[in-house]
Structure formats: structure tokens, C-alpha cells
C-alpha positions in Angstrom: 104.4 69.3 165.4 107.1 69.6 162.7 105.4 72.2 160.4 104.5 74.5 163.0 108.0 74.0 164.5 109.2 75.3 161.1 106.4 78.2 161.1 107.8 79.5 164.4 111.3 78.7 163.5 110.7 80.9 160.2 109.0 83.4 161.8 111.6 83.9 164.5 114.0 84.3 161.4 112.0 86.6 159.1 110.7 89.1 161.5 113.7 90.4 162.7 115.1 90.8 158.9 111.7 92.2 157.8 112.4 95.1 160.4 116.5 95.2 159.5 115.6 94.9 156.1 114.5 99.2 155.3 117.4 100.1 157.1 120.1 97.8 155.4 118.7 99.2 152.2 119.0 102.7 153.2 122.4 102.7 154.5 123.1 100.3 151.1 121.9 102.9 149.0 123.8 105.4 151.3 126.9 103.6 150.9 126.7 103.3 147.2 126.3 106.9 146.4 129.1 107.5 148.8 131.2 105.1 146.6 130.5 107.4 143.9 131.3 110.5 145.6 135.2 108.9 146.3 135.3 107.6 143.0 134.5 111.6 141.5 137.3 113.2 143.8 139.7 112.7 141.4 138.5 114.7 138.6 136.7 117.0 140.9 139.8 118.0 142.2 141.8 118.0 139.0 139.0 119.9 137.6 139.1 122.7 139.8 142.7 122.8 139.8 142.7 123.7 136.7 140.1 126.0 136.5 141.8 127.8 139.2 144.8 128.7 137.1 142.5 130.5 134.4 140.1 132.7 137.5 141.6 133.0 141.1 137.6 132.8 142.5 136.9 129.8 144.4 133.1 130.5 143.5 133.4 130.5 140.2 135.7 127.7 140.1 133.9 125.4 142.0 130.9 126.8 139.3 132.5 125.5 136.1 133.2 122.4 138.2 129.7 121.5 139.1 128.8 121.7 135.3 131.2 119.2 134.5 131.0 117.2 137.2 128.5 113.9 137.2 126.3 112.7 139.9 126.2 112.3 142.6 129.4 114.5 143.3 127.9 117.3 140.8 124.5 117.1 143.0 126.3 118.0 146.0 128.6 121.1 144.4 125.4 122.0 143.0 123.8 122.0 146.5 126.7 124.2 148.1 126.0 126.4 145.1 123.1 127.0 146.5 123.7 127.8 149.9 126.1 130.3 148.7 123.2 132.0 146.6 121.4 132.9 149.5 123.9 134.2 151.7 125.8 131.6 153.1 129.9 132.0 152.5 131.9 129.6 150.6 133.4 128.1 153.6 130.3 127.5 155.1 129.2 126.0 152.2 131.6 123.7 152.0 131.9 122.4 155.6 127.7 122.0 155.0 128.5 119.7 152.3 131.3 117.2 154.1 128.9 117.5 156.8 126.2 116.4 154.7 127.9 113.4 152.6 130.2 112.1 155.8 133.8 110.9 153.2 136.9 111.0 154.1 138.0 112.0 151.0 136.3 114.4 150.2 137.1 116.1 154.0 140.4 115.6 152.9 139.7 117.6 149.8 137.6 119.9 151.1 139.9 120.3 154.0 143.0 121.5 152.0 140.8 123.9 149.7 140.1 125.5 153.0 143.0 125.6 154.8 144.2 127.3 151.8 142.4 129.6 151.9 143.0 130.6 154.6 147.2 130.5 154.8 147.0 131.4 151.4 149.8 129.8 149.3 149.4 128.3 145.8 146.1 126.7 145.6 146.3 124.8 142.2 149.2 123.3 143.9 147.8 122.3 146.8 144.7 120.7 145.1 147.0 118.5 143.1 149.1 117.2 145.9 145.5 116.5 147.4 144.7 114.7 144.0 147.7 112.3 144.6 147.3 111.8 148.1 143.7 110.6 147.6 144.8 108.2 145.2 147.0 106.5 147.1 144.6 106.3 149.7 142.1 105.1 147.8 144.8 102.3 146.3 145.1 100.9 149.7 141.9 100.9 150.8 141.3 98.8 147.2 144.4 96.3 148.8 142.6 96.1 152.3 139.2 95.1 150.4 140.8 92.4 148.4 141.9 91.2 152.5 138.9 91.6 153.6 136.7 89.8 150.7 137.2 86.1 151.9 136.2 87.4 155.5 132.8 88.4 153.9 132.3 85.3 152.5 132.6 83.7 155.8 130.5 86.2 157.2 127.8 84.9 154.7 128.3 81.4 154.8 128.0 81.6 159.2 125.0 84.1 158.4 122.5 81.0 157.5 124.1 78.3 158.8 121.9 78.5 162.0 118.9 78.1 159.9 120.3 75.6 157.5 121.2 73.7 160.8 117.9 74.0 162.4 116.0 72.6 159.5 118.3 69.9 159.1 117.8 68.8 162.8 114.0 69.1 162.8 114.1 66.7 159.4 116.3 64.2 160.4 114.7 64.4 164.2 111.1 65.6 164.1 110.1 67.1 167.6 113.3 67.7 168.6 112.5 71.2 168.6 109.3 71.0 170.6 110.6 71.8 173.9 111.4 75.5 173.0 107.6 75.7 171.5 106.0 74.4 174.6 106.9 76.7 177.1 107.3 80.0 178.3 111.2 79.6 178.8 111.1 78.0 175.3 110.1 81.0 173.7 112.6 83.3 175.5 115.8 80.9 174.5 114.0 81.5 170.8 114.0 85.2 170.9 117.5 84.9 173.0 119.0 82.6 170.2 117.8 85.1 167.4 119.0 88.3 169.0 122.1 86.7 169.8 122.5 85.9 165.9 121.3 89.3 164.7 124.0 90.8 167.3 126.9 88.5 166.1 126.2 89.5 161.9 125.9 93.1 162.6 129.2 93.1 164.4 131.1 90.8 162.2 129.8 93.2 159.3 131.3 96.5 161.7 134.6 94.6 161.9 134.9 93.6 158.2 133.8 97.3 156.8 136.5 99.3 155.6 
């Protein structure tokens, strides 16, 4: 009949995004605090710049950072702070924590503070080259977002078509759907159909993330 053609329809639909749905709002959560990571860089760096040319200790640089620093960003130096507390070395502690958070930016950052290290050289200078690198990366990823926004929308828009289409064909033709409902084979296009859909969002999402 129609209204169980539209349970099993719904239920095809919402059982596959009620098991999606904890992990898109993990890795939503995940990506938001990683936005706010990227958008600290710039004073984290600056920051410790600076307090570089008063105290020539990374430690107690990065320190005075962490108190100045808001979260999340702050939460992570605090963190490494830690590690180096009990016996780990700065370096460690600082490859621990892009490990841990997984940014670009911040590799980048991290990257140069410990290749510095290392070579040795001027490290206030180094961090603030860094600094200006970082913003010009982050000013074109803003330009390829602004490309990428109207492909999201169309993402969205082909995202419940199917459903919008299916609903529209059972009201204007009820028992059209019966077929897939009566059978075996019926049931396997359903769950066929619905993976296919679930695969074809999550990949147009992969292509359109920057």
C-alpha cells in the first residue's frame, strides 16, 4: 500500500543517516576545533616570536605563550607542557602535538620551530616569516572556499532530491513503488539504491573539502 511504501521508503532513508549521523558530528566537532586552531596560528606564532627576543628558551617561551593563548590552541600548548613536565623533550613534545591535532598549519609552524632548532639561525626571524607564510596560505584557501561554496550547495540540493523524487512519484502514482516491496530482489535494489546514494554524498563531500 502507499503508507507502508512510504514507511519502508523512510526507513531505507533514516537508518543509514541514524548510523552516519555520530560520526558526522564527531568529525564536525573535530573540524570545528581544528578551524580554531588555524585561526590561533597567527598570534601563536607572533606571540612566541616575541617572547623569544626577551628569553632564548623555547620552554619558557612556549610557557608565556600558553597563558596567553585561547582555546583550543592554548589547550594543546598546555598539553605539550605537560609532556615536557614528565620527561618528555620539547621536540618530542611538539611532534606529539601536530600529531595529535593533524593541521597543516600548524606542522608548518611547528615544523620551522624545529628545524630551527636544530640548524640554529635566528629563530624570532624564522617564526615571523612562518607568520606571513601562514597567512597567505590561509588567504587562499579563504579564495578556494568562496569556489567551492556553490558546489556545496549543489551537493545539498542533489543530497534530497532522491527522496523528494520518490515521494513525489508514490503521490502522483500510488503503487508504483510496490514492486521493490514485494520481493526479495525488491528489497536488494532498495538497499542497492540507498548505498549507492550514501556512496555518491560522501564522495562529492571528499571532493568539495578543502
Amino acid at each position: 500500500s502507499w503508507s507502508l511504501t512510504l514507511v519502508i521508503v523512510g526507513l531505507c532513508f533514516a537508518v543509514p543517516v541514524v548510523a552516519v549521523a555520530p560520526v558526522l558530528v564527531l568529525e564536525r566537532r573535530r573540524v570545528a576545533r581544528l578551524k580554531a586552531v588555524e585561526l590561533g596560528m597567527d598570534g601563536f606564532i607572533t606571540t612566541l616570536a616575541n617572547t623569544l627576543k626577551s628569553t632564548p628558551s623555547i620552554g619558557s617561551a612556549l610557557v608565556y605563550a600558553q597563558q596567553l593563548m585561547p582555546a583550543p590552541i592554548g589547550e594543546e600548548l598546555g598539553l605539550a607542557l605537560k609532556e615536557i613536565r614528565v620527561g618528555s623533550t620539547v621536540d618530542e613534545a611538539l611532534m606529539n602535538m601536530g600529531a595529535r591535532v593533524r593541521s597543516m598549519p600548524l606542522d608548518a609552524a611547528l615544523s620551522s620551530i624545529l628545524i630551527g632548532r636544530q640548524v640554529g639561525g635566528n629563530m624570532t626571524e624564522i617564526l615571523e616569516t612562518t607568520a606571513g607564510t601562514l597567512r597567505e596560505m590561509g588567504r587562499l584557501q579563504g579564495v578556494l572556499r568562496a569556489k567551492t561554496a556553490e558546489g556545496k550547495g549543489q551537493l545539498m540540493v542533489l543530497a534530497i532530491f532522491p527522496a523528494g523524487i520518490l515521494v513525489a512519484f508514490d503521490m502522483m502514482s500510488p503503487g508504483y513503488f510496490n514492486p521493490l516491496t514485494s520481493s526479495t530482489v525488491g528489497y536488494f535494489v532498495i538497499a542497492l539504491a540507498t548505498g549507492l546514494w550514501i556512496a555518491a554524498v560522501l564522495t562529492a563531500r571528499k571532493i568539495l573539502a578543502v
